[in-house]
N, C-alpha and C positions, 0 to 999 in steps of 0.2 A: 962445080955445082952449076946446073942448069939455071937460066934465068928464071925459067916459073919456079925452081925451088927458091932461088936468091929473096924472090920477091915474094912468094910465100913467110919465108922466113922473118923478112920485114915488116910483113905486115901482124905477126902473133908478137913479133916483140914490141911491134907500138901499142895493141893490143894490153900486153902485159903490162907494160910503163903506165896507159892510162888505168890500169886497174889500180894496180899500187896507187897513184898520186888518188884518185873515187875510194881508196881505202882513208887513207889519210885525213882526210876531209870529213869523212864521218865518223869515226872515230873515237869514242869519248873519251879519249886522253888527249886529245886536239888541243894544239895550243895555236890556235890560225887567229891572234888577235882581238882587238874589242868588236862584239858586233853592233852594225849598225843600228842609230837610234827607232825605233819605230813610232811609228805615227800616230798609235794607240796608247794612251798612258798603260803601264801595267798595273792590275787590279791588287787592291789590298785588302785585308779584313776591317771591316767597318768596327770601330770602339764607340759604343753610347757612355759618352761621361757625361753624371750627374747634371744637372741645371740649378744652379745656386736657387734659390726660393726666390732670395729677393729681386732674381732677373723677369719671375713672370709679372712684378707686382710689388705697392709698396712693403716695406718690413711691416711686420705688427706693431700694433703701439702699443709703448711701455705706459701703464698708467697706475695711478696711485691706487691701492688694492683698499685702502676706506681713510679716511677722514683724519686720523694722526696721523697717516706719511705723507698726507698734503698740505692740512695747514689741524696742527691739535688747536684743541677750544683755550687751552693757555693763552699761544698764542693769540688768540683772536680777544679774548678777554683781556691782555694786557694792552693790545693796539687799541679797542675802545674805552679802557680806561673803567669796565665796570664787568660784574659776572651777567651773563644771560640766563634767563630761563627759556628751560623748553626742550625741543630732542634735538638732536644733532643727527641729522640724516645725509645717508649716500644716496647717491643715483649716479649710475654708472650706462650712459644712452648709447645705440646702435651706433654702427660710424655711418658716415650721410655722403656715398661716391658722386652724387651729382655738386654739392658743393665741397668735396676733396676733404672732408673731414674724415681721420682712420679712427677716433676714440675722442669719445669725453667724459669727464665725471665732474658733477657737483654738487659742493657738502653743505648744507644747511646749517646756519645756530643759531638756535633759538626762535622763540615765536611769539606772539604778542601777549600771553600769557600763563603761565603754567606750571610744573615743578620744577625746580632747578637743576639745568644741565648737568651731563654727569660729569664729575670732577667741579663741581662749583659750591661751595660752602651754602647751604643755605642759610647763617647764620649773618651773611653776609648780603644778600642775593635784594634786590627791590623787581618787586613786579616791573614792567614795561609797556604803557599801554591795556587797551580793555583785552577781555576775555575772548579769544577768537580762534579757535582750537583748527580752524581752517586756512589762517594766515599764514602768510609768505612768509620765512625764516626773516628774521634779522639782516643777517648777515648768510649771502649766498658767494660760495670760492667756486669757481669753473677750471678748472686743468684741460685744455683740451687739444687735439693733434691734428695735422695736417697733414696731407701728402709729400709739400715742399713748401719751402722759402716764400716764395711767389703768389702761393696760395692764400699763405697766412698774413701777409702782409695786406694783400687785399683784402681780407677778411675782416681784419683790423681796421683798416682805411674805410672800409662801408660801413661797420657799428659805429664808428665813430662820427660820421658825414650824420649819420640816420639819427642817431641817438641824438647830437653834437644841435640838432635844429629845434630843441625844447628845454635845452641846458646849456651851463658855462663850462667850456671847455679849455683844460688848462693844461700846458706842457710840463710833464715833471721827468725824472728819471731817476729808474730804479737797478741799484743794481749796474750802472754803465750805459743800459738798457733805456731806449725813450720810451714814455709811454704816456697815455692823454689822461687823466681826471676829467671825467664832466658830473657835473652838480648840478641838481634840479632842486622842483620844490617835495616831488615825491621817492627819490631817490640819490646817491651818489657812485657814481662806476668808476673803476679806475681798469682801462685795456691796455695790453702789450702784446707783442710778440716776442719769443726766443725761440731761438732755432724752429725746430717744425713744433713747437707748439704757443700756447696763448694760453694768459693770467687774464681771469678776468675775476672781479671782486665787487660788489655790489653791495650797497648797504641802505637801509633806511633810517631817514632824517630822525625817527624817534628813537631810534641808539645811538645814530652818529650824525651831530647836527654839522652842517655843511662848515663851518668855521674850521675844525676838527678832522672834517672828514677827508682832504688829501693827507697827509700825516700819519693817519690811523691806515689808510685804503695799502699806502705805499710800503708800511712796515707789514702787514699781511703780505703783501705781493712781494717782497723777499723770501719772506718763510716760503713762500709755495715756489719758489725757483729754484731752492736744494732738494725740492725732488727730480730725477731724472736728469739726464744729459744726451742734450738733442744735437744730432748730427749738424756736422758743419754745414751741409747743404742743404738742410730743412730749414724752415722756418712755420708757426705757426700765430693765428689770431685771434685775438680775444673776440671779435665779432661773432665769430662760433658760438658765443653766448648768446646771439641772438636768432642763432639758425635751431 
């Protein structure tokens, strides 16, 4: 064989050799390896999972739907020791985001003089004071909530400072729970806080004369703290009675 065939020859069989190995390589039965990482993460399909509610905001507050599931007129009738006349009213207020309040409600009993509350004997029953169809209940219970802990406490700590500079204020505790009695000559209050809410109880001197009236205020503010069950990291103030 001629050199220019020799070298012909040589050069279709390298020819050939790099075709096979350009075959093999691409291939899709290639087994050439892991390939290299690139430098681009690779794309995935995007999953929108839900967003819990109470991540945009606080939970709603659980609040007492009227006046037996927070404190019944029994009760209140056996803490002051006589039946009331008058009506027993709800009010159930807006919540108030500038001072962190999510819900309040509070129940009226009785008023300075009128028919005898319901569930109360009239047989039984003495007027209270003159005739005032526009007078302030008796006896006013406040349930109300907070955002947090934090809040309530403060809230608490300010009715108390605020109110605390025209009455005697007294440490009692109810329940495990601290909470302040202050006594005036027109009033007696007794605030707490538990968890994200606050007990507040309010009574006038001609139901509950001041003697009487931690004792009376304290066995009410039990009753009203088997309603609901406030989260470990709430906490709420009975000042909210004054917001």
């Amino acid at each position: 064989m001629s050199v220019i065939a020799r070298h012909t020859a040589a050069t279709l069989g390298a020819a050939a050799a790099a075709a096979v190995v350009l075959s093999a390589c691409t291939s899709s039965g290639h087994k050439a390896g892991p390939a290299l990482p690139s430098s681009q993460p690779p794309s995935s399909p995007v999953v929108n999972s839900p967003v819990p509610a109470s991540s945009s905001g606080p939970p709603a507050a659980v609040l007492p739907p009227d006046c037996p599931h927070l404190l019944p007129l029994g009760a209140v009738q056996q803490a002051v020791g006589k039946p009331l006349f008058g009506q027993v009213t709800y009010l159930r207020a807006a919540p108030v985001p500038k001072s962190g309040r999510t819900g309040r409600v509070t129940c009226g009993y009785g008023t300075a003089s009128g028919p005898p509350a319901a569930g109360t004997a009239s047989s039984t029953a003495t007027p209270t004071g003159s005739p005032s169809p526009a007078a302030k209940p008796l006896i006013e219970a406040s349930y109300i909530t907070y955002v947090d802990a934090t809040t309530a406490k403060d809230r608490v700590a300010l009715t108390v400072q605020t109110d605390g500079a025209s009455s005697t204020v007294t440490k009692v505790d109810v329940n495990g729970n601290p909470a302040a009695v202050l006594t005036g000559p027109q009033w007696s209050e007794l605030l707490m806080s538990d968890g994200a809410r606050t007990i507040v109880v309010v009574a006038q001197p001609s139901i509950l004369p001041a003697p009487k009236a931690t004792a009376a205020l304290i066995a009410m503010a039990k009753v009203m703290l088997s309603f609901g069950a406030p989260a470990a990291s709430q906490a709420v103030s009975p000042s909210a009675a004054a917001s």
